[in-house]
PDB file of N, CA, C and O in Angstrom:
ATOM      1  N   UNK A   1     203.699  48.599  41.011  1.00  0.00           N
ATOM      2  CA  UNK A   1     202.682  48.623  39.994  1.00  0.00           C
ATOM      3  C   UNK A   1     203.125  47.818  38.790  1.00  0.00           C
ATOM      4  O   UNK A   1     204.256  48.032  38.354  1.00  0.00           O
ATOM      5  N   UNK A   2     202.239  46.785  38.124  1.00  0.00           N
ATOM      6  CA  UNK A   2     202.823  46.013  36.636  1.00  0.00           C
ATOM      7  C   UNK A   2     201.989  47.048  35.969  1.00  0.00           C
ATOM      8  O   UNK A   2     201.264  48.008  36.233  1.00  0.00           O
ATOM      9  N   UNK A   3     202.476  46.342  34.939  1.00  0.00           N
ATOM     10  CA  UNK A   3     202.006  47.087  33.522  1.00  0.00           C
ATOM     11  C   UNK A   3     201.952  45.545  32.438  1.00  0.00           C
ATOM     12  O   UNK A   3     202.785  44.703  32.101  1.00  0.00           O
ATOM     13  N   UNK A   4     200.286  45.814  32.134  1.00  0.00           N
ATOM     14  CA  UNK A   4     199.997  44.786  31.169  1.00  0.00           C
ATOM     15  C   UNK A   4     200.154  44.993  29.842  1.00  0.00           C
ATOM     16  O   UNK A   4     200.056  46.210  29.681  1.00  0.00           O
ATOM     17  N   UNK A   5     200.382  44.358  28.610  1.00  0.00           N
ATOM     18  CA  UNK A   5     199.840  44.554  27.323  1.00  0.00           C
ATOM     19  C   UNK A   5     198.510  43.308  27.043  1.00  0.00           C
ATOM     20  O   UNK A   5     198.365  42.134  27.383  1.00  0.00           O
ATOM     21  N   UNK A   6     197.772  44.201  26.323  1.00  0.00           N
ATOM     22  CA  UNK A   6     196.307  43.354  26.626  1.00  0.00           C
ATOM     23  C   UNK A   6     196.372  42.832  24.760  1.00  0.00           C
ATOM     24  O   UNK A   6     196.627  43.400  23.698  1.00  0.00           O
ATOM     25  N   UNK A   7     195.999  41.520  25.177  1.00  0.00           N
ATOM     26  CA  UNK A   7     195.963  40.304  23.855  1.00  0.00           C
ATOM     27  C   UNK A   7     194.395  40.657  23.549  1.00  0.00           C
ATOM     28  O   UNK A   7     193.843  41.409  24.352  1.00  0.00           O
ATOM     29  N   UNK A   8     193.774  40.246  22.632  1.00  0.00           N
ATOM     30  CA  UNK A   8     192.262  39.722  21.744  1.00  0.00           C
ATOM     31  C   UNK A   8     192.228  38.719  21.592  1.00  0.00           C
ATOM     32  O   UNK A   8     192.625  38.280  20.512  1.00  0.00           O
ATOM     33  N   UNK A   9     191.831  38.014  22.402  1.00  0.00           N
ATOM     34  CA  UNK A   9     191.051  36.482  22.707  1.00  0.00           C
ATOM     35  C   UNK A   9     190.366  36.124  21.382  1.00  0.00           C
ATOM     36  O   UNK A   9     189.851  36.997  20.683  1.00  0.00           O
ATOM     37  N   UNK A  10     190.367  34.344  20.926  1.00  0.00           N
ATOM     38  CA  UNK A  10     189.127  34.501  20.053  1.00  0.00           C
ATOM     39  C   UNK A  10     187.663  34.695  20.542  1.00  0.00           C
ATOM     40  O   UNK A  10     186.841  34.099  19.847  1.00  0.00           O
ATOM     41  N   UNK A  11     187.020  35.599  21.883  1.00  0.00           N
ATOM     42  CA  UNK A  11     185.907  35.477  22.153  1.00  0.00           C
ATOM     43  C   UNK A  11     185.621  37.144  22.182  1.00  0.00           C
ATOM     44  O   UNK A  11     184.570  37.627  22.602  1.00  0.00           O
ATOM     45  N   UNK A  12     186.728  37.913  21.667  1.00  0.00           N
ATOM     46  CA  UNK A  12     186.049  39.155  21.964  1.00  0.00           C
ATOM     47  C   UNK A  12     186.882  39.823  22.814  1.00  0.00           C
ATOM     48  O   UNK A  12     187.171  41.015  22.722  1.00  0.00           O
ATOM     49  N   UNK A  13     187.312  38.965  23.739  1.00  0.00           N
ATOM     50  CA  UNK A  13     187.739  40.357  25.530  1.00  0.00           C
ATOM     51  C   UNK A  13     189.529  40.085  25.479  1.00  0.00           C
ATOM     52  O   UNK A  13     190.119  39.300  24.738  1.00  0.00           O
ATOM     53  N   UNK A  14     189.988  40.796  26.279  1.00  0.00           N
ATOM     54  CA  UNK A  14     191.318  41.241  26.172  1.00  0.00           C
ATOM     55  C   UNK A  14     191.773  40.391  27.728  1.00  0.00           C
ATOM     56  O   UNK A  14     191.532  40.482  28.932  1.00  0.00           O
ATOM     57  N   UNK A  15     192.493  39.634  26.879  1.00  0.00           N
ATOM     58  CA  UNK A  15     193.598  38.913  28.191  1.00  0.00           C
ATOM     59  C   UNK A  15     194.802  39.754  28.536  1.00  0.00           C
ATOM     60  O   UNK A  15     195.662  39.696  27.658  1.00  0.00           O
ATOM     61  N   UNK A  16     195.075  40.433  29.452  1.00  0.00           N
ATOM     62  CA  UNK A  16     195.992  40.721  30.071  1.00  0.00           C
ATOM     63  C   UNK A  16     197.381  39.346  29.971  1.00  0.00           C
ATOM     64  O   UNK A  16     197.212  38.141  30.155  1.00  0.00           O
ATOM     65  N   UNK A  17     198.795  40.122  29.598  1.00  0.00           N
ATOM     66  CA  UNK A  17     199.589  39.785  29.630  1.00  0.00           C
ATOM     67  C   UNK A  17     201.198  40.644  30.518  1.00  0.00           C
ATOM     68  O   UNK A  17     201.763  41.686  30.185  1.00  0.00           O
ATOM     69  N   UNK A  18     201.429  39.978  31.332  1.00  0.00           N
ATOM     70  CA  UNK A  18     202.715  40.904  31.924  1.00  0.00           C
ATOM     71  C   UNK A  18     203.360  41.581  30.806  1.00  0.00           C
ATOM     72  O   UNK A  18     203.195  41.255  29.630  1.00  0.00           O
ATOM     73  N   UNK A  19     204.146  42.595  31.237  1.00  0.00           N
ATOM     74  CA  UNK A  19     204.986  42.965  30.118  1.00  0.00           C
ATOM     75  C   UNK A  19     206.340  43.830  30.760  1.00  0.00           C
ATOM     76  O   UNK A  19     206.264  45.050  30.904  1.00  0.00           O
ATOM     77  N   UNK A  20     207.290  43.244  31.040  1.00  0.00           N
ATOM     78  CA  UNK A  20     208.332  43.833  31.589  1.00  0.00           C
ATOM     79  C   UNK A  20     209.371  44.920  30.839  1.00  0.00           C
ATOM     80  O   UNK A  20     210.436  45.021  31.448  1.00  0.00           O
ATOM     81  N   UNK A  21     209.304  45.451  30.070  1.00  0.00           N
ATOM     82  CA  UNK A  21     210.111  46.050  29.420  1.00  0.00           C
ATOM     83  C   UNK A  21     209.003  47.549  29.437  1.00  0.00           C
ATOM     84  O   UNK A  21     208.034  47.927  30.094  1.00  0.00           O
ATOM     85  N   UNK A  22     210.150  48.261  27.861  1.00  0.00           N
ATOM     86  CA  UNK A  22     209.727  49.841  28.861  1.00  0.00           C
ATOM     87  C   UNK A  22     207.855  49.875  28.515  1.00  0.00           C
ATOM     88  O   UNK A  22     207.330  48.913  27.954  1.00  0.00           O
ATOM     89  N   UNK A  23     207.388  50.579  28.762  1.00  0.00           N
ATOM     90  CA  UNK A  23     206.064  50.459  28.089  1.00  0.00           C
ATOM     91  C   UNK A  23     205.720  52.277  27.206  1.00  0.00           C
ATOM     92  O   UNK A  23     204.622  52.548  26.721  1.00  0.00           O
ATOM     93  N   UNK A  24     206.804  53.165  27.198  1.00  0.00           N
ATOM     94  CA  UNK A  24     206.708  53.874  26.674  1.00  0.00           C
ATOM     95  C   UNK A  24     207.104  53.730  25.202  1.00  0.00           C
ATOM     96  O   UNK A  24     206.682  54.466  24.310  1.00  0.00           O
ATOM     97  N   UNK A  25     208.334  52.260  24.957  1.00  0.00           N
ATOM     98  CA  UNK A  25     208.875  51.823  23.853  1.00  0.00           C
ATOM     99  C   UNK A  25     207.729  51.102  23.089  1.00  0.00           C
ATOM    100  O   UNK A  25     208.005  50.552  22.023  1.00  0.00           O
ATOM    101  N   UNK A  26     206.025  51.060  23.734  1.00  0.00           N
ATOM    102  CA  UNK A  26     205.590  49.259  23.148  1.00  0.00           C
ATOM    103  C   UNK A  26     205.244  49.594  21.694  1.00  0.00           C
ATOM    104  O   UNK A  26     205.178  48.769  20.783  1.00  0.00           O
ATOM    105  N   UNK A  27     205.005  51.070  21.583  1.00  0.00           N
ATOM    106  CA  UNK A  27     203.881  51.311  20.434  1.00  0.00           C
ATOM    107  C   UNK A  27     205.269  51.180  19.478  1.00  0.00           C
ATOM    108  O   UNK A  27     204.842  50.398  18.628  1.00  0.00           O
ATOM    109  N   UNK A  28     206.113  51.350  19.244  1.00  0.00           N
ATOM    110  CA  UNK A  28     207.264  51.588  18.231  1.00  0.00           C
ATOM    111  C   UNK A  28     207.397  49.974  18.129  1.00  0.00           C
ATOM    112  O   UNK A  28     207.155  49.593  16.983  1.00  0.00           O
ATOM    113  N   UNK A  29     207.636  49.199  18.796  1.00  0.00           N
ATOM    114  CA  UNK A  29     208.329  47.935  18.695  1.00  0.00           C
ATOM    115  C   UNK A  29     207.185  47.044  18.368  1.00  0.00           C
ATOM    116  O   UNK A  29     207.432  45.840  18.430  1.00  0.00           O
ATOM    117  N   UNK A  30     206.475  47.254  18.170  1.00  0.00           N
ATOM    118  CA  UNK A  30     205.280  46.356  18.171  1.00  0.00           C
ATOM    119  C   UNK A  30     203.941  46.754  17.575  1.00  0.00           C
ATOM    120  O   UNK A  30     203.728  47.638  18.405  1.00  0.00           O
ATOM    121  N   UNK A  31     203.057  46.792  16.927  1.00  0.00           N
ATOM    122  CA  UNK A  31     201.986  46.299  16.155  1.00  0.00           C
ATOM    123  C   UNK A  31     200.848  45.937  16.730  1.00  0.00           C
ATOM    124  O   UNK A  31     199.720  46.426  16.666  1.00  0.00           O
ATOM    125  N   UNK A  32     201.442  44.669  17.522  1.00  0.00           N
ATOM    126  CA  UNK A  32     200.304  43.596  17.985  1.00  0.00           C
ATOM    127  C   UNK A  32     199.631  44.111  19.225  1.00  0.00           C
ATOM    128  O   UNK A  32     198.560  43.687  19.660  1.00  0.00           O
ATOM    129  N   UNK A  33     200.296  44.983  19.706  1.00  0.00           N
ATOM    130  CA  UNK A  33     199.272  45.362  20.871  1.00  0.00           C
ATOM    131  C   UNK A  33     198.716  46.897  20.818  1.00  0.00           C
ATOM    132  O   UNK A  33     199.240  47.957  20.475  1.00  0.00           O
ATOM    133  N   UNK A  34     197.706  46.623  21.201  1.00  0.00           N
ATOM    134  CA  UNK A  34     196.699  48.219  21.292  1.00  0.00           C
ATOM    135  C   UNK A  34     196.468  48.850  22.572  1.00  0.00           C
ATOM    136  O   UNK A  34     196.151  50.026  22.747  1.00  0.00           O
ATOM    137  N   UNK A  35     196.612  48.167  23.246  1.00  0.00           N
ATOM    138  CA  UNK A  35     196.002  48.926  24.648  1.00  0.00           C
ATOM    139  C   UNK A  35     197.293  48.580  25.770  1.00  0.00           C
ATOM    140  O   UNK A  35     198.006  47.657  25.375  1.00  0.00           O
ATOM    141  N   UNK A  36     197.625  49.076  26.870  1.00  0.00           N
ATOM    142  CA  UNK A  36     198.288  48.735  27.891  1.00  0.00           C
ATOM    143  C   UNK A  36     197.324  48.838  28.854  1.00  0.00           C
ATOM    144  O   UNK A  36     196.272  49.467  28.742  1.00  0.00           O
ATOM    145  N   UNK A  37     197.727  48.161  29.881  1.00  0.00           N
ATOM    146  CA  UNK A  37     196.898  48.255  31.321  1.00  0.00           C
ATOM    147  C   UNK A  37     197.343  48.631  32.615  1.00  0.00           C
ATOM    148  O   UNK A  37     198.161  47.753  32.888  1.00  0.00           O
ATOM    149  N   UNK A  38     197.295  49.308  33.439  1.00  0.00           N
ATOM    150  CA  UNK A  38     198.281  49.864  34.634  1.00  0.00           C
ATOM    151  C   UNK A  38     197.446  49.412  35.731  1.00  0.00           C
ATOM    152  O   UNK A  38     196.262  49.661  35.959  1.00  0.00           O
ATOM    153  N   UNK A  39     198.691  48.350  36.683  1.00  0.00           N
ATOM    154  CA  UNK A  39     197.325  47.935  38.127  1.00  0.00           C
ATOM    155  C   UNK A  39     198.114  49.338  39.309  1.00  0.00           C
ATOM    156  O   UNK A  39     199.227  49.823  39.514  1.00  0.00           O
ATOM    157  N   UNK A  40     197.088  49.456  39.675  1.00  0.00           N
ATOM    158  CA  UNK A  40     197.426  50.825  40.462  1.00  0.00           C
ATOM    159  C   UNK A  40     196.604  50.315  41.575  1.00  0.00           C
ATOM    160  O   UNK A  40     195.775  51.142  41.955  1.00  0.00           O
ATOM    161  N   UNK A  41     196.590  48.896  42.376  1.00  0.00           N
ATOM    162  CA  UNK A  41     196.597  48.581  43.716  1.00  0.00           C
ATOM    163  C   UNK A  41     195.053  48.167  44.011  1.00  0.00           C
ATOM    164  O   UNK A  41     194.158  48.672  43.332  1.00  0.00           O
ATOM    165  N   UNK A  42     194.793  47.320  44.947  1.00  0.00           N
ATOM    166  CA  UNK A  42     193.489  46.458  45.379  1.00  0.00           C
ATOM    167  C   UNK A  42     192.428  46.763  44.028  1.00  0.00           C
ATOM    168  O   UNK A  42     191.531  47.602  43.943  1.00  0.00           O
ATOM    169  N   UNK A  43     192.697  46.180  43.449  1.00  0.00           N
ATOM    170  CA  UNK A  43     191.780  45.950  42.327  1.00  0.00           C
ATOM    171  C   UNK A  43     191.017  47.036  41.397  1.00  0.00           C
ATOM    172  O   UNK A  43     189.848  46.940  41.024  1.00  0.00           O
ATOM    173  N   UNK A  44     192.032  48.220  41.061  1.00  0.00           N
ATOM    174  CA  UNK A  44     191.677  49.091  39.935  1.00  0.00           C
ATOM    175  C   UNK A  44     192.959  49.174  39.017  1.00  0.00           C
ATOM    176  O   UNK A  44     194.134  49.058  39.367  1.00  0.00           O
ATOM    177  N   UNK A  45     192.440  49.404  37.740  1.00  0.00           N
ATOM    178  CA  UNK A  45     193.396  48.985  36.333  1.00  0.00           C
ATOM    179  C   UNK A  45     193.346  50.635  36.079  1.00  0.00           C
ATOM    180  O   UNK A  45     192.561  51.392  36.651  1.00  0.00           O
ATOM    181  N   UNK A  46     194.251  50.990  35.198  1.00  0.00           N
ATOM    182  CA  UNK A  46     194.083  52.383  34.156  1.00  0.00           C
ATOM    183  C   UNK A  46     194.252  51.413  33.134  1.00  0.00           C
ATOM    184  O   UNK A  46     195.001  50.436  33.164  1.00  0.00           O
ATOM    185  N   UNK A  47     193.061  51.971  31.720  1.00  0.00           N
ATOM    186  CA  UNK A  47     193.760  51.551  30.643  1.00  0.00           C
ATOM    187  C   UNK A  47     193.932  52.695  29.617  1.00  0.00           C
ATOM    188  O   UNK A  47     193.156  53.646  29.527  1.00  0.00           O
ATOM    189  N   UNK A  48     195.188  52.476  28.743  1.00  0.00           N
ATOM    190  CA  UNK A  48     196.190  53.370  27.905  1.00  0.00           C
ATOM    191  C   UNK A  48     195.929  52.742  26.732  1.00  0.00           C
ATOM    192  O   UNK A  48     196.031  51.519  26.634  1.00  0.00           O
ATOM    193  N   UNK A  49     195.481  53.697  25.497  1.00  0.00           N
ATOM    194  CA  UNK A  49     195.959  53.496  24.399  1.00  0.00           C
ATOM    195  C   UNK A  49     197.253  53.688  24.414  1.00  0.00           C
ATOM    196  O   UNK A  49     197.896  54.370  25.213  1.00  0.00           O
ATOM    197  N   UNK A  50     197.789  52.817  23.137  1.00  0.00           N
ATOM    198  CA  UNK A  50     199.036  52.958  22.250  1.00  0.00           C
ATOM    199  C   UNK A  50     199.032  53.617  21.319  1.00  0.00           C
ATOM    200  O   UNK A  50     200.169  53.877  20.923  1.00  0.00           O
ATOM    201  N   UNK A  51     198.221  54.045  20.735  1.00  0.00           N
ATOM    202  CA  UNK A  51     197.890  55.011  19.505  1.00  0.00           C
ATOM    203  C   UNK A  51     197.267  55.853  19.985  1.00  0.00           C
ATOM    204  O   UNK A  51     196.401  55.584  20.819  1.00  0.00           O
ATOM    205  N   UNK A  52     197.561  57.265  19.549  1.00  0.00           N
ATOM    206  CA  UNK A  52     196.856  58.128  20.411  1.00  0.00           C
ATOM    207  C   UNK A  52     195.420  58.682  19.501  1.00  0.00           C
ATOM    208  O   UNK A  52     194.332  59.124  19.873  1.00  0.00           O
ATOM    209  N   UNK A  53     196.017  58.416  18.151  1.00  0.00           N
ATOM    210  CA  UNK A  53     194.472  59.156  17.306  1.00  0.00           C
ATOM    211  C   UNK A  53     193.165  57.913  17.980  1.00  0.00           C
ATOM    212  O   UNK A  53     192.033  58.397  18.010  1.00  0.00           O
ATOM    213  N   UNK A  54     193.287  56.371  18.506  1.00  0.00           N
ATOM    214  CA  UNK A  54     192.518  55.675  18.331  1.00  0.00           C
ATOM    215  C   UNK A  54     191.870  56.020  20.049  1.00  0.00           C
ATOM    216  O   UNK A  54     192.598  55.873  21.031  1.00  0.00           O
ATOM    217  N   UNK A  55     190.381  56.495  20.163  1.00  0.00           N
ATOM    218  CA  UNK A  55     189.663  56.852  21.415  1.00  0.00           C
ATOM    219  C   UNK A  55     188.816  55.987  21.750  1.00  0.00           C
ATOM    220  O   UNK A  55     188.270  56.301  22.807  1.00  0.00           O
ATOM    221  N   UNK A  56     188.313  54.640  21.147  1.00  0.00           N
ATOM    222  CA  UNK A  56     188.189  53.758  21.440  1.00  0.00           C
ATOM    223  C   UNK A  56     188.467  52.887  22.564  1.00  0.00           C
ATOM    224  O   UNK A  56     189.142  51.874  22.375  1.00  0.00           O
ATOM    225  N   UNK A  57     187.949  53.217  23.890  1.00  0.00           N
ATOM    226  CA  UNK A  57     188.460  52.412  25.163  1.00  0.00           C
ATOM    227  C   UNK A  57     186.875  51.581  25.302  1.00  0.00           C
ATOM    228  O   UNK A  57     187.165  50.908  26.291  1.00  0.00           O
ATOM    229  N   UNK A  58     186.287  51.420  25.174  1.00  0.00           N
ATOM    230  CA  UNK A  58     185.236  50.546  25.122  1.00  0.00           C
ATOM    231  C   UNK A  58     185.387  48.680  25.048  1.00  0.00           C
ATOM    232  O   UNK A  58     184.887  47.901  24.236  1.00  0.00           O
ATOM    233  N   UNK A  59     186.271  48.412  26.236  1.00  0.00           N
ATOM    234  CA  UNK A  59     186.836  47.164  25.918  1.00  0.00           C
ATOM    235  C   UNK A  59     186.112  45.972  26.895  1.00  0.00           C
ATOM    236  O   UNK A  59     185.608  46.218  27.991  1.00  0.00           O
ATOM    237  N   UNK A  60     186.169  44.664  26.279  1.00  0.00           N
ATOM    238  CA  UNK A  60     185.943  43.865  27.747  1.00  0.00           C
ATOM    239  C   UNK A  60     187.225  43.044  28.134  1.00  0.00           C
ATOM    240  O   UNK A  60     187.785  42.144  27.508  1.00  0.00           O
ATOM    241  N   UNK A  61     187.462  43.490  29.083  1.00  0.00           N
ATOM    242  CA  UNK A  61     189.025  42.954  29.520  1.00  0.00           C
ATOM    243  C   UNK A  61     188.930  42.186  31.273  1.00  0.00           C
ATOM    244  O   UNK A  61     188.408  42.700  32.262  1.00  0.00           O
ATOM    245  N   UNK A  62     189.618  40.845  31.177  1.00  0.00           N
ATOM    246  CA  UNK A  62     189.950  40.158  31.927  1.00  0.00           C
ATOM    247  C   UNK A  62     190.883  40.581  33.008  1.00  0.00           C
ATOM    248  O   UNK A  62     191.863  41.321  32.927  1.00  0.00           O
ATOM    249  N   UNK A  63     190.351  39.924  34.097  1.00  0.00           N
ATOM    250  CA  UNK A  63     191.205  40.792  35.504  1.00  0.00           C
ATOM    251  C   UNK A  63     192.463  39.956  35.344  1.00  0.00           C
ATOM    252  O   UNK A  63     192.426  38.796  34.935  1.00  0.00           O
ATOM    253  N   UNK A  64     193.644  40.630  35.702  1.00  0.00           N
ATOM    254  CA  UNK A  64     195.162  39.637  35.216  1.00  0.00           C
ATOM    255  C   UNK A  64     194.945  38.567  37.013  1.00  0.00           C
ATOM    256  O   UNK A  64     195.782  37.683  37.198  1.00  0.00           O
ATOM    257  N   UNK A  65     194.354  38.683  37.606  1.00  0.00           N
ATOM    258  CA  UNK A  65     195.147  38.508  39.073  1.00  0.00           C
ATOM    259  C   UNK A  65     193.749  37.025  39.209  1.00  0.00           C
ATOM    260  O   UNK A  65     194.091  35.995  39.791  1.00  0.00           O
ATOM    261  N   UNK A  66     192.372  37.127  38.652  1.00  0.00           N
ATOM    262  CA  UNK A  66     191.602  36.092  38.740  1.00  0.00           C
ATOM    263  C   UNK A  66     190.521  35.710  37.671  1.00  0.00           C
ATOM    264  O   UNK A  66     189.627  34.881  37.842  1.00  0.00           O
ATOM    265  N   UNK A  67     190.736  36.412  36.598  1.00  0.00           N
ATOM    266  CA  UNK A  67     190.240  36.469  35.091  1.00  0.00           C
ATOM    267  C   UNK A  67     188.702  36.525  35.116  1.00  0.00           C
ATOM    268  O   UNK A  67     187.878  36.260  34.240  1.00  0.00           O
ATOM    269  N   UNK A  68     188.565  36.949  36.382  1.00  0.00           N
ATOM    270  CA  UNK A  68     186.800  37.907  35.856  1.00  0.00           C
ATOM    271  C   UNK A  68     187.025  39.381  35.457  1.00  0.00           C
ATOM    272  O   UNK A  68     187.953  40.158  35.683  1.00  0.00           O
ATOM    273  N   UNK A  69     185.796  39.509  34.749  1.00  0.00           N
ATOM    274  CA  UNK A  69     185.723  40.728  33.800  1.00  0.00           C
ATOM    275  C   UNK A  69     185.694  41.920  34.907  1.00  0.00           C
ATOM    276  O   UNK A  69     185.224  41.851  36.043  1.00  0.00           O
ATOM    277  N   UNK A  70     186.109  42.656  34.491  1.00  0.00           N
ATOM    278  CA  UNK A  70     186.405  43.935  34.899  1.00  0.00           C
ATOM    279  C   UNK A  70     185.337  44.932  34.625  1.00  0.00           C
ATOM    280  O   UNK A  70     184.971  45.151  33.470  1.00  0.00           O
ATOM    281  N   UNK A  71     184.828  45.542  35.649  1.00  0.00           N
ATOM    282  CA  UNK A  71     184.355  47.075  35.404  1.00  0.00           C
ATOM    283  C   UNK A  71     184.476  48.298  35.231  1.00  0.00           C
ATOM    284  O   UNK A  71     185.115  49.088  35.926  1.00  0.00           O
ATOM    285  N   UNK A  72     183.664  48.568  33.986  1.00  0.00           N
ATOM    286  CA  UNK A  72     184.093  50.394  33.716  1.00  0.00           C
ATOM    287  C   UNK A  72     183.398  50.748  35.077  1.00  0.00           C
ATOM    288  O   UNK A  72     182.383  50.341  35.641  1.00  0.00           O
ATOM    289  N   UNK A  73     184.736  52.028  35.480  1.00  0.00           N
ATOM    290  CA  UNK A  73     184.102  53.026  36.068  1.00  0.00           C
ATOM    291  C   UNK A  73     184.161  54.156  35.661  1.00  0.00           C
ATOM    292  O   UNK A  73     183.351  55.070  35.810  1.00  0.00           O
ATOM    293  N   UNK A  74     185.267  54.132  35.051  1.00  0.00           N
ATOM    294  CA  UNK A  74     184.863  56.226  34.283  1.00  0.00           C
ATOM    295  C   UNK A  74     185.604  55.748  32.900  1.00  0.00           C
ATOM    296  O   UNK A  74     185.781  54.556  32.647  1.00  0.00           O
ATOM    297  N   UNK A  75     185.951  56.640  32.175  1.00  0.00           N
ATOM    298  CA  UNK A  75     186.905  56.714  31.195  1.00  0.00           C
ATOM    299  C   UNK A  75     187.236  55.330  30.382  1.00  0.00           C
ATOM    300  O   UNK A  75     186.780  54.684  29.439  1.00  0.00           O
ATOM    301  N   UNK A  76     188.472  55.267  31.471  1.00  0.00           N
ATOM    302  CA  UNK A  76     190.139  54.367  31.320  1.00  0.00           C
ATOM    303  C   UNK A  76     189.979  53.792  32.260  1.00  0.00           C
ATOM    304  O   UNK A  76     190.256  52.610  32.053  1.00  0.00           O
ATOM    305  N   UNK A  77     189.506  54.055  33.751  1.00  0.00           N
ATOM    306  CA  UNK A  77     189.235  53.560  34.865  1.00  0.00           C
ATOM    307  C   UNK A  77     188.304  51.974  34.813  1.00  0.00           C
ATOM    308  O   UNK A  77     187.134  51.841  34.453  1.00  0.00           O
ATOM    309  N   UNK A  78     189.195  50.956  35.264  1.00  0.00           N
ATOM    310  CA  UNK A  78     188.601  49.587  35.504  1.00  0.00           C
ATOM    311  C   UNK A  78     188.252  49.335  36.950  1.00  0.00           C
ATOM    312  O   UNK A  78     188.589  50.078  37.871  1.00  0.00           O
ATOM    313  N   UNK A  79     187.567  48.255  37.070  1.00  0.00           N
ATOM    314  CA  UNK A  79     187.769  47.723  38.605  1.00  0.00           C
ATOM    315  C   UNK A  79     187.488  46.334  38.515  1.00  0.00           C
ATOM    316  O   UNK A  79     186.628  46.036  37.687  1.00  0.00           O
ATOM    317  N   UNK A  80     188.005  45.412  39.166  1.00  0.00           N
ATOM    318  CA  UNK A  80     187.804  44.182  39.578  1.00  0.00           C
ATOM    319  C   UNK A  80     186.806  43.921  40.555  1.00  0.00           C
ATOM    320  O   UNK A  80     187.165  43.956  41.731  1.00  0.00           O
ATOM    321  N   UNK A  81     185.456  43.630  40.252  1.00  0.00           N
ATOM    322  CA  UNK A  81     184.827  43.592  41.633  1.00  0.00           C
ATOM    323  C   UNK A  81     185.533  42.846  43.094  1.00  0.00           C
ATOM    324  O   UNK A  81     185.711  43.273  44.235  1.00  0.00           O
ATOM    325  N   UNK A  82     185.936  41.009  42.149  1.00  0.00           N
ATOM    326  CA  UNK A  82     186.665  40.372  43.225  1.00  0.00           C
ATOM    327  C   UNK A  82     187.885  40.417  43.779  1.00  0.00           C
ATOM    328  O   UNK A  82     188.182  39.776  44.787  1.00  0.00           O
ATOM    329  N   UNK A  83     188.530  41.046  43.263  1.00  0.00           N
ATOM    330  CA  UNK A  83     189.858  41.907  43.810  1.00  0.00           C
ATOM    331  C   UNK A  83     189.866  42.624  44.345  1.00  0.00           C
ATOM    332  O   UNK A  83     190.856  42.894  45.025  1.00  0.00           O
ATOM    333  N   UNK A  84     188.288  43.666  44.351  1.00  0.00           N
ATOM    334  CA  UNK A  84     188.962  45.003  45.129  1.00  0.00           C
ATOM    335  C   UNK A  84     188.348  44.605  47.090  1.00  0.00           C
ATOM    336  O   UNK A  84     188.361  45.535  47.897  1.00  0.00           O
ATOM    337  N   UNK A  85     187.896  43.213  47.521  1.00  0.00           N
ATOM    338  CA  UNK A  85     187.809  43.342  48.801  1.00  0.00           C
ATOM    339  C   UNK A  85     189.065  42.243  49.275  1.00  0.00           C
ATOM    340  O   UNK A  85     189.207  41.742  50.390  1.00  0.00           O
ATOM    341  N   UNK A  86     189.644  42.108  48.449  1.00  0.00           N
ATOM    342  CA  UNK A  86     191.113  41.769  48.946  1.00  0.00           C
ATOM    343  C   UNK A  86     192.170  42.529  49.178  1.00  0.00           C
ATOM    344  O   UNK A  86     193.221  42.021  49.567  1.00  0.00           O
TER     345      UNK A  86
END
């Protein structure tokens, strides 16, 4: 499983970026990112705040694997349409 930290594009939507280090450390070391992203296999994301007061998951975020937009399905729950029949 990766684990993304998601950037703010100048158009609005959140580019996924790898992020190899711990991801329980990101919110202390860092500022610049708000959200993490978890791929949890054929084309569904979890996404995580970094701040926990902020409930704001209402995002439009880019698939890391072919950069179409992603679908809410519940919550936190994403999906890649074109990823998930691969």
């Amino acid at each position: 499983m990766n684990h993304y930290v998601l950037e703010l594009t100048e158009d609005g939507t959140f580019r996924p970026k790898i992020y190899f280090g711990n991801i329980f450390l990101i919110g202390e070391k860092s500022n610049h990112y708000r959200h993490t992203l978890k791929d949890k296999g054929r084309g569904r994301f979890e996404l995580f705040n970094v701040n926990p007061n902020n409930t704001n998951t209402n995002c439009t975020i880019r698939c890391p694997k072919c950069s179409s937009k992603l679908v809410r399905v519940t919550a936190n729950n994403y999906q890649c349409v074109i990823c998930k029949g691969k």
